[in-house]
BAGU-244844 format. One record per atom (N, C-alpha, C): x, y, z. Coordinates in pm, whole numbers, plus 50000, padded with zeros to 5 digits. Layout:
N
XYZ/...
//
This chain:
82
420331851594691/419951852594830/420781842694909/421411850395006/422061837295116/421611834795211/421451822295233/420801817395347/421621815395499/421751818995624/422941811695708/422981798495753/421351793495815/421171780395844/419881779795837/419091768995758/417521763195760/417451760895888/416151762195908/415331760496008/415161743696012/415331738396110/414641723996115/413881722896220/412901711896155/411931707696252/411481705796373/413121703596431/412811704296591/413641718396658/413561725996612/414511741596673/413121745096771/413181745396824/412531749596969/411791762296989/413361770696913/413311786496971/412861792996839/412391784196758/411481793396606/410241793096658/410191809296603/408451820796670/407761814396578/406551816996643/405541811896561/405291820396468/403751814896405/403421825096254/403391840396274/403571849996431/402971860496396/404511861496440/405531857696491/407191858896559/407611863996648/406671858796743/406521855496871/406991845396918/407911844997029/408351834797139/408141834897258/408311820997369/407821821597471/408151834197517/409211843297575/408971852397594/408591860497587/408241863797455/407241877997412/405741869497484/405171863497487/404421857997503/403991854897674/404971853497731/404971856597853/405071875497933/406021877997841/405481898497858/404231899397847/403791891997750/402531900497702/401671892197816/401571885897854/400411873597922/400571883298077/402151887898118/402311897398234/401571910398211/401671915298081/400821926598066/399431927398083/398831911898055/397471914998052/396941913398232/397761904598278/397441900898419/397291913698479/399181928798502/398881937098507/398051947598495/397291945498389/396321954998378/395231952098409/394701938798397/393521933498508/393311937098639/394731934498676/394421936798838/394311955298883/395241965498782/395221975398748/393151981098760/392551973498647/391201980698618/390401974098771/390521959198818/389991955198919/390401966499084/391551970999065/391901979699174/391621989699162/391071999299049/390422009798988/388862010199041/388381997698995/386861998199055/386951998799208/388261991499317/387611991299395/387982002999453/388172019099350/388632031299401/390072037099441/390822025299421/392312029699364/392892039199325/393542048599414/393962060999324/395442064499299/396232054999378/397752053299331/397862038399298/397872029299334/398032014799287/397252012499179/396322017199122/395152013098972/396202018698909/396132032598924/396802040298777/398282036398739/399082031898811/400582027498824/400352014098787/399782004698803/399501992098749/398921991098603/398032003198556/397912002798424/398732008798323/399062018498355/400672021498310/401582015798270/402362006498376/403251995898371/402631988898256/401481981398283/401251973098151/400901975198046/400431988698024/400171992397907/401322000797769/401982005497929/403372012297841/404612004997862/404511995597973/405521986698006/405421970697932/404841963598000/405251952697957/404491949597802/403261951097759/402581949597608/403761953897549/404291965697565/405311967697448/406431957497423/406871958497595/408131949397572/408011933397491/406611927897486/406251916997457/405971916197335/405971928797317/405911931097115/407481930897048/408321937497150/409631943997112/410461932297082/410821925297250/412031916297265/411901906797118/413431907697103/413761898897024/413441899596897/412751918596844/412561920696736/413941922796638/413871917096501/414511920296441/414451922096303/414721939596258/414731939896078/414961932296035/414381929895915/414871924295798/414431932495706/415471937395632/415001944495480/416011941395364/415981949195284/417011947095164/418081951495180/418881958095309/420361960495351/420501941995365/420091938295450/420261925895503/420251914295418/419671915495311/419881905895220/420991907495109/421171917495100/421981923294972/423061924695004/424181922495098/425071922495181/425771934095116/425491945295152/425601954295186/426091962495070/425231962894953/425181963894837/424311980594792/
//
């Protein structure tokens, strides 16, 4: 197995345990705001601004906050190209 560079202690930009970074983390924190204000504009009878606000966050930003900065890893990638 080759390694390119260990991780050290103070790298900033290493995701946490689930590999997530501030940004995904900020998509997703936009997604939830979005869709709050989305269901709050819904109750107060919203019939173009609710549904377009839950949308966006539900198909827009949650995903993107799952997505950015995803990357495979499988056994192409380790096996250099074997």
């Amino acid at each position: 197995m080759i390694r390119s560079q260990p991780h050290t202690p103070d790298d900033r930009s290493r995701p946490s345990a689930f590999g997530l970074r501030p940004i995904n983390l900020g998509l997703l924190a936009l997604g939830v705001v979005t869709v709050a204000v989305g269901y709050v504009l819904l109750g107060r009878g919203s019939t173009v601004a609710a549904p377009l606000l839950l949308v966006v966050g539900y198909a827009g930003f949650v995903p993107a906050g799952l997505l950015v900065g995803f990357r495979r890893t499988g056994a192409s990638d380790s096996e250099g190209g074997e």
